[in-house]
C-alpha positions in Angstrom: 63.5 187.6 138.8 67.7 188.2 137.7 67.0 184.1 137.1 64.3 184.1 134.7 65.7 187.3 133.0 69.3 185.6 132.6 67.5 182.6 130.5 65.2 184.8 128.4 68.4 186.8 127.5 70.4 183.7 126.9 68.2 181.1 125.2 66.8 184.6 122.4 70.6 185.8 121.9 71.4 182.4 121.3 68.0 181.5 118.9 68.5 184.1 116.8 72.3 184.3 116.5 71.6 180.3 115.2 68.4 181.7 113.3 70.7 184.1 111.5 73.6 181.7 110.6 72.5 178.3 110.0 68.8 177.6 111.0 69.6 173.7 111.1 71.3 174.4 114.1 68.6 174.8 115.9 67.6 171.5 115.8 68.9 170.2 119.4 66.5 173.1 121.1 63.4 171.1 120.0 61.9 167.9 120.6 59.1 165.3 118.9 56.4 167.0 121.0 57.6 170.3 120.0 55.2 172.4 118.0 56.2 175.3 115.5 53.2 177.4 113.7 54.2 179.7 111.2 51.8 182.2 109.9 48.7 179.7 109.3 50.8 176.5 108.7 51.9 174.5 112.2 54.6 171.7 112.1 55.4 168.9 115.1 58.9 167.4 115.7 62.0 168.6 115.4 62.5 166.8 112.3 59.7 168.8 110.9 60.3 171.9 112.4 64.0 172.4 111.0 62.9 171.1 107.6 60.1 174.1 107.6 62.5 176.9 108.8 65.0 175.5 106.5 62.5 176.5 103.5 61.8 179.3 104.6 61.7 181.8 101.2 65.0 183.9 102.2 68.6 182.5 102.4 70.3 185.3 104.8 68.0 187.2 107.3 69.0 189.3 110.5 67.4 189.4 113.7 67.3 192.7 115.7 65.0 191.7 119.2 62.8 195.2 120.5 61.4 193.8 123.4 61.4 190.5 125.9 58.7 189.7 127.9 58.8 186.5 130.1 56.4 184.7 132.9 56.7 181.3 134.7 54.6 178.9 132.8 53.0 175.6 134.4 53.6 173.7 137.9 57.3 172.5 136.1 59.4 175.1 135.5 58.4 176.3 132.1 58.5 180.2 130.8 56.5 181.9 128.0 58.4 184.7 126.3 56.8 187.3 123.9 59.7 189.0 121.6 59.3 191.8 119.4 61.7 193.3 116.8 62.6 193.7 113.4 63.8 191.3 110.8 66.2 192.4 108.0 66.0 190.1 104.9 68.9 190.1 102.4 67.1 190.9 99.2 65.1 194.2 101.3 66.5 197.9 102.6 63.6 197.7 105.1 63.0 195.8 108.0 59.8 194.2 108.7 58.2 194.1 112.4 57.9 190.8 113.9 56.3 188.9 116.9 57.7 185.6 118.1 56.2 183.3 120.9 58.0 180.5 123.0 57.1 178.3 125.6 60.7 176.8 127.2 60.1 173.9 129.1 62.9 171.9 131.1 64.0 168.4 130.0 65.0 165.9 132.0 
């Protein structure tokens, strides 16, 4: 639907713009039941998430989203995305390939 499209579009351009600038700021989108896995290492919290993003090994990094794929997800609202893209890091001429999960679901 133009609904579910609209906040796939919003909530990536506005992930990755944080992502790409200052990764602490995406500390307000998670919450303690919030789960991050990275490669073979999976954090809980927002606390813990930010703290494991933050050490990421690269300082400056750009985001450039392929593909969005979305579907309702539970009885309460909730939407999985799938994103594909590439991911620029500032020490490397190349950009890598990356896939990225989320599962949004309301608060409150």
């Amino acid at each position: 639907t133009k609904k579910l499209i609209f906040i796939i579009e919003e909530f990536t351009t506005f992930y990755y713009h944080q992502f790409d600038l200052d990764r602490k700021a995406l500390a307000p989108l998670y919450r303690d039941e919030s789960m991050l896995t990275f490669e073979t290492t999976s954090v809980k919290g927002a606390k813990d998430i930010v703290e494991k993003l933050g050490s990421l090994p690269f300082s400056k990094v750009k985001h450039d989203v392929a593909t969005l794929d979305a579907q309702p997800s539970g009885a309460h609202g909730g939407i999985l995305i799938l994103v594909t893209g590439r991911l620029l890091l500032e020490e490397e001429e190349r950009p890598m390939s990356y896939t990225q999960v989320f599962q949004l679901i309301p608060d409150g």
